[in-house]
Phi, psi and omega in degrees: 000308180294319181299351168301294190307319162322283152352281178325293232272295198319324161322301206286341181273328162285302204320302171302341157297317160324313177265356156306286183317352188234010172292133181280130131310116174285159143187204225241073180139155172274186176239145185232338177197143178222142182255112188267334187283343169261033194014071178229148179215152176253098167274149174239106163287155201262322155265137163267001197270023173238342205311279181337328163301321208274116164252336149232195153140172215271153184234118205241177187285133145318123146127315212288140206281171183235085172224230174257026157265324169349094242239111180271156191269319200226178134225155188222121165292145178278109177285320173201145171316058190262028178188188177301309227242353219222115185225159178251138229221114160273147179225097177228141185291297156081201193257003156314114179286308187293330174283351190273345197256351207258297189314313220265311180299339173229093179278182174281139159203153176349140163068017158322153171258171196219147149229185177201105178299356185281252223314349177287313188288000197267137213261000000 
């Protein structure tokens, strides 16, 4: 009877982790330009009132739904700031093979979508 019970709530407790994980994120900015020989890209975010927070993010194809299965093309650091809305973004590979080989076969390229898990986390 208790492993029954026990059961339930672990079920009801994956469950829900489960349907977080595969509820699509909206997000939040485009790729606007990509500098390939300085492994830089320019993104515009769509709200700006989090933008200072944002330290990293992923970086995924247009149109692909966002979730934590989801096979994102990067990740990236934020270098600078350049507007209300615009920031420059590095992208390094370093001596990672899958990613470098993840980069040559999908590169970044305009109108990629970006999340950030800095802005998600904000209460």
């Amino acid at each position: 009877m208790l492993a029954a019970l026990a059961l339930g709530c672990s079920l009801g407790w994956l469950g829900q982790w489960y349907q977080a994980a595969i509820t699509p994120r909206q997000p939040h900015g485009k790729v606007v330009w990509v500098d390939e020989r300085n492994q830089a890209a320019y993104v515009r975010f769509e709200d700006p009132r989090f933008l200072k927070s944002v330290k990293t993010v992923a970086i995924y194809d247009s149109g692909e739904k966002i979730t934590r299965f989801a096979n994102f093309k990067a990740t990236a650091r934020v270098n600078q700031f350049l507007g209300p809305n615009v920031v420059e973004i590095h992208f390094s590979h370093g001596s990672d093979q899958v990613a470098r080989m993840r980069y040559v076969t999908n590169p970044i390229v305009e109108g990629d979508t970006v999340y950030s898990p800095d802005i998600e986390a904000r209460p």
